[in-house]
C-alpha positions, 0 to 999 in steps of 0.5 A: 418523273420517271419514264411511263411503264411499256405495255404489254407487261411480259407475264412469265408464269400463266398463273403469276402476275406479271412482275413489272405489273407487281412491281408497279402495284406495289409503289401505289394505285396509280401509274403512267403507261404507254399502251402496246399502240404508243399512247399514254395512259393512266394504269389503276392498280389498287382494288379500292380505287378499281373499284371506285372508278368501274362506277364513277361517272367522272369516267366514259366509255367515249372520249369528250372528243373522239378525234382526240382519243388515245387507243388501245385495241381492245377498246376500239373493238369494244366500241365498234361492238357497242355502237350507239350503246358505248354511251347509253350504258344504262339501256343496253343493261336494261335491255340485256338483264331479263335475258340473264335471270335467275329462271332463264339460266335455271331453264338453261342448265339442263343443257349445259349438262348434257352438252357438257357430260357428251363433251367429256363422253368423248374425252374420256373415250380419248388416250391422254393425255388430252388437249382440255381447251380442244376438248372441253373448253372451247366447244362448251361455250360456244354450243350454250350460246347458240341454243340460248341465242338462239343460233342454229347449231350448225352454224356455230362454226362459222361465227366461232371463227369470226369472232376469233377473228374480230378478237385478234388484236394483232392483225386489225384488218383481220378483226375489222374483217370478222367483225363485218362478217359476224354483223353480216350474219347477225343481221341476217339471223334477226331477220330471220327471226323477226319472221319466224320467232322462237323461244330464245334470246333474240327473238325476245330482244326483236320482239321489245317495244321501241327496238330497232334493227340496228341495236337488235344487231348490235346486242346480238354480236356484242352476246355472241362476242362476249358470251363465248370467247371470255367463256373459253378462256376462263374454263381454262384458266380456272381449271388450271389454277385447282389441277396446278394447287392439288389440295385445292382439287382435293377439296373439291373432292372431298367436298362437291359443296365447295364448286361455287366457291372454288369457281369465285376463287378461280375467276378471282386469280384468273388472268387469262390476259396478259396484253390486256393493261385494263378497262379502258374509260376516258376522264371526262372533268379533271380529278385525282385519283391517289394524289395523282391530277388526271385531266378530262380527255386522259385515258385512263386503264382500270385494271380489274387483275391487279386490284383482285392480287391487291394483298390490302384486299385479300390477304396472300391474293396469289394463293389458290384458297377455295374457301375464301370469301371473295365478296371484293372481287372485281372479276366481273365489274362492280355496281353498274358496271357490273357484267350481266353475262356473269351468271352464264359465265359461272353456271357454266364454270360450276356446271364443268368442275361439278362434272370434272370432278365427278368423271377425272379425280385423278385429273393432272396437268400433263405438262408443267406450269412453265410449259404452258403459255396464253394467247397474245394475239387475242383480246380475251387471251386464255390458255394455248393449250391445256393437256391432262391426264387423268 
């Protein structure tokens, strides 16, 4: 058997699969890596297998023996923000899904475009060609969670630094130090909203039956995390995919009806992460998976970018195509490991197309594709910078 492929794959184009991660697909579902920490693993590549694994309780999120367990980064952060929740997957959904509903966002986008039609006021006010990460895409998000967290917005710089900070994944002691001061200020923010509750998500969350303090804090940093870094990278990333298919933009133009579909597309192309090899699980029996025997304590990468450029489930999966039916996609999960936060993330995502299109239609990338360049120092990844013009 050859030697296992070197994570992190290097990825030359910001919006092509990496070609050893192609190349890798391409010989099948299943292949041995060793991650950027020096531990093997099994690297999932195919969609139907993704798919399969992302809700098969033959996998964990905890190793049978945790002293035993392979590494990567991102999954010792994800542990520390899931705590006790890392192995009682079904109550933190239980917990977290009245918040995400279908009324809530309905209550909430009202806000998102208002923040969003000042964020481009000022944009437009600007000479470009202009920074759209600076201007837009990080401040956007960042401002959504705190009015729905309920986090006063003059603090909404402190915590974006930290959880920059807790999501680098190349200097540990600086994560674990954002890490401790974004639960230092969680812990802080639900207690005071335990005595003075308001209409937001964590006084709702303080105020459930048989809740303690501990899990309150950690749902609080795990929204905060996961709300707002994942929401930068992808309005980035989408963007960049329609400016850089200029058809597909024009569409949108022609056809503002198309936005929900354009950003299932986007989301679905979208790998905002090249250092990211994939979901991380632990198998917890022995199993084949393609033919290939994984044994209980492997660690075991689904990896959700490559299963939706999975050419057996969506036909020519590179191309940009705003009316494609993206049923399969993986973008956010599958079954019960399905992200709840997903609504948020494409409320929002539709909320700025629907806006950019409206404001900047001659809107362009102001530097070429090969110019631009991901972060790789940070868990979620996304784009450096993305200067247009318009």
């Amino acid at each position: 058997m050859s030697s296992p492929a070197q994570l992190p794959f290097e990825q030359t184009n910001v919006l092509r699969l990496a070609p050893a991660l192609r190349t890798l697909q391409s010989q099948g579902a299943v292949h041995r890596v060793r991650t950027a920490e020096g531990d093997e693993a099994w690297l999932v590549t195919g969609h139907a297998w993704v798919r399969q694994l992302l809700d098969d309780d033959r996998l964990g999120r905890s190793h049978p023996d945790p002293e035993a367990a392979a590494k990567d980064s991102g999954s010792a952060l994800l542990a520390n923000l899931l705590g006790d929740f890392a192995t009682d997957h079904a109550r933190l959904r239980a917990l977290l899904e009245p918040h995400f509903s279908p009324e809530r966002m309905l209550a909430l986008r009202p806000y998102v475009e208002k923040q969003t039609g000042q964020l481009l006021d000022a944009m437009a006010g600007q000479k470009p060609p202009v920074d759209l990460r600076e201007a837009l895409a990080l401040s956007l998000p960042i401002q959504v969670i705190c009015e729905w967290l309920g986090v006063p917005q003059e603090d909404k710089d402190r915590f974006g630094g930290w959880t920059q900070d807790a999501a680098n994944v190349g200097d540990p002691v600086r994560s674990k130090q954002g890490l401790g001061e974004l639960f230092g200020y969680c812990r802080q923010l639900v207690a005071d909203k335990r005595r003075h509750p308001g209409d937001d998500v964590i006084s709702r969350i303080c105020a459930t039956e048989g809740i303690n303090d501990n899990e309150v804090l950690g749902l609080t940093a795990l929204l905060l995390f996961g709300g707002y870094e994942t929401t930068v990278a992808r309005i980035g990333t989408c963007v960049l995919l329609l400016l850089a298919n200029p058809e597909q933009w024009q569409a949108l133009l022609r056809d503002p009806g198309l936005i929900p579909g354009a950003v299932e597309e986007t989301l679905r192309v979208s790998m905002p992460n090249p250092h990211n090899g994939g979901m991380p699980r632990y198998a917890l029996t022995d199993f084949e998976i393609d033919g290939v025997t994984i044994r209980t304590g492997d660690f075991v990468m689904l990896n959700i970018i490559a299963a939706n450029h999975d050419e057996t489930a969506f036909a020519d999966a590179g191309r940009v195509d705003v009316t494609r039916d993206t049923t399969g996609s993986l973008m956010f999960g599958h079954g019960a490991q399905y992200c709840v936060g997903a609504t948020l993330a494409r409320m929002q995502l539709q909320v700025v197309l629907t806006q950019l299109v409206a404001r900047f239609p001659t809107l362009a990338p102001a530097v070429g594709v090969e110019e631009l360049k991901l972060r790789h120092n940070t868990l979620i990844g996304g784009l450096i910078q993305l200067p247009v013009t318009w």
